[in-house]
C-alpha positions as CSV (number, residue, x, y, z in Angstrom):
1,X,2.3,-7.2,-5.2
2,X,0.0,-6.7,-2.5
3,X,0.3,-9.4,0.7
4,X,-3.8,-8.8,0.8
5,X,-4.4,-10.1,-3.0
6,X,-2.2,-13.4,-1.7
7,X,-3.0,-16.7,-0.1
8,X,-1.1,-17.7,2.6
9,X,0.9,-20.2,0.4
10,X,1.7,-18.1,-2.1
11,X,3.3,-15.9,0.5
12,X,5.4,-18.5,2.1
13,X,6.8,-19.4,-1.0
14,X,8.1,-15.9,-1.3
15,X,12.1,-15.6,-0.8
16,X,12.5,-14.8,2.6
17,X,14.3,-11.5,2.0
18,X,11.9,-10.4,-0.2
19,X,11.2,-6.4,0.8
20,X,8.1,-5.5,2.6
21,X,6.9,-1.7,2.4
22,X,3.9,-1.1,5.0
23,X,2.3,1.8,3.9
24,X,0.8,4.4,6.7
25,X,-0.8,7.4,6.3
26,X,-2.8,9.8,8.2
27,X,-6.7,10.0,7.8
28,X,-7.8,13.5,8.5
29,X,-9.7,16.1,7.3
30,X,-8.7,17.9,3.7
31,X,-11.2,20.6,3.6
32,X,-15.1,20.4,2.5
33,X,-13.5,18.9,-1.3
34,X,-11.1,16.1,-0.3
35,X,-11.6,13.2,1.6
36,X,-10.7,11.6,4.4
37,X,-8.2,9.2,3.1
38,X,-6.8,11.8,0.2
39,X,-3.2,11.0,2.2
40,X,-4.0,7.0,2.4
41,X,-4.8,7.0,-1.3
42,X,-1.6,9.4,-2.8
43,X,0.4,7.0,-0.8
44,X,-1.2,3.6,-2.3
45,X,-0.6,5.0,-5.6
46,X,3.0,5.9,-4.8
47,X,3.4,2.3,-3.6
48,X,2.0,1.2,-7.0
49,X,4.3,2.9,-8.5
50,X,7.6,2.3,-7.4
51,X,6.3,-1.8,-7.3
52,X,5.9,-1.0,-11.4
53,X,9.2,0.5,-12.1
């Protein structure tokens, strides 16, 4: 789940040692064929992933 896609009470009805992952990744250049945020987006999808398994 994604904290952004919650309302505030939904969160605080969330046990409280519930994991949190904060995902951070670099934005910088890839070359004239990538963009900025190729590093933000591989990592969201990781994210999504390991939430789904």
């Amino acid at each position: 789940m994604l904290l952004t896609n919650l309302t505030w009470p939904a969160i605080e009805k969330l046990p409280k040692d519930t994991p949190v992952v904060i995902p951070i990744a670099a934005i910088e250049q890839h070359g004239h064929h990538l963009p900025l945020a190729t590093d933000s987006m591989l990592l969201a999808e990781i994210v999504r992933r390991v939430e789904s398994a």
